[in-house]
C-alpha positions in Angstrom: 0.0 0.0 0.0 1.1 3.9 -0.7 1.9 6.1 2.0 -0.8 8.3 0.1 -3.6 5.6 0.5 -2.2 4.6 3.8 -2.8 8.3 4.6 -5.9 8.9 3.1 -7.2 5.7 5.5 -5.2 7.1 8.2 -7.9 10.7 7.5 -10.9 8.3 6.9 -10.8 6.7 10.4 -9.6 9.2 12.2 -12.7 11.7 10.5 -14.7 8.6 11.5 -14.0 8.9 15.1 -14.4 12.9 15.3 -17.7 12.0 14.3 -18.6 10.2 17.1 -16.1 12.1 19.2 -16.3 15.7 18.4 -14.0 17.3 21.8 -11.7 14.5 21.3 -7.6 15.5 21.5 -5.4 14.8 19.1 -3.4 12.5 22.1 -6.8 10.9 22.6 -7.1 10.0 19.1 -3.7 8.6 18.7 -4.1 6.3 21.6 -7.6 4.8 20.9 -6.4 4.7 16.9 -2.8 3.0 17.9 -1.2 5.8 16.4 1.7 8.4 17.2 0.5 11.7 18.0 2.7 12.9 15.8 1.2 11.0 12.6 -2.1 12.2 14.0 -1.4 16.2 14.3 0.0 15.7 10.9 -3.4 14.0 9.3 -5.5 16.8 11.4 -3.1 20.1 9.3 -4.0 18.2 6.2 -7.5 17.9 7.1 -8.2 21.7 8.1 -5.9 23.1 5.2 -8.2 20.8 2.7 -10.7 23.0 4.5 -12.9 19.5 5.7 -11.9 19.6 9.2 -11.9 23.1 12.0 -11.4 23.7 15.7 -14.3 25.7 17.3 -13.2 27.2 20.3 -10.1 26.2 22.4 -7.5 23.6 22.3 -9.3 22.8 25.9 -13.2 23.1 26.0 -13.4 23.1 22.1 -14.4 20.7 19.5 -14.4 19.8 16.0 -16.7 20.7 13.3 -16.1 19.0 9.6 -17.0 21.3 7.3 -20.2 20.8 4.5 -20.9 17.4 6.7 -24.3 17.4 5.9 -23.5 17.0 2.0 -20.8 14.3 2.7 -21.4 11.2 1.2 -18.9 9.1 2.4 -15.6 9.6 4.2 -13.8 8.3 1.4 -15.5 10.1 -1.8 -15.2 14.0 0.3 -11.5 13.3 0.7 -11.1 12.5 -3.3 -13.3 15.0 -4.1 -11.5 17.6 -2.3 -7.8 16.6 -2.3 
């Protein structure tokens, strides 16, 4: 597998669990996903400068919104779409 499509599953699941988990932290995410927080924080700066993923409010007490959810389709067809 690619490091592109090993990154672009890598952005599916962890989208997948800010759905469920909107004030989740980056750390908490890496944990429960088995991954390092670096590889996280990385996926996440993709995410919100693709303009799909933003922070609303603080680092602490904040969560995440991903942007046009409502017209999403699919984890995996918003990421082609807007890559």
């Amino acid at each position: 597998m690619s490091s592109e499509k090993s990154s672009e599953k890598s952005s599916e699941k962890i989208l997948a669990f800010i759905m469920e988990n909107k004030t989740a932290s980056a750390k908490e995410i890496a944990t429960v996903m088995g991954l390092s927080s670096r590889a996280v924080e990385k996926q996440i700066a993709a995410l919100k400068k693709k303009k799909i993923l933003k922070r609303i409010g603080p680092d602490k007490g904040g969560y995440w919104s991903i942007v046009n959810q409502e017209e999403w389709q699919g984890v995996t067809d918003f990421l082609k779409v807007n890559s």
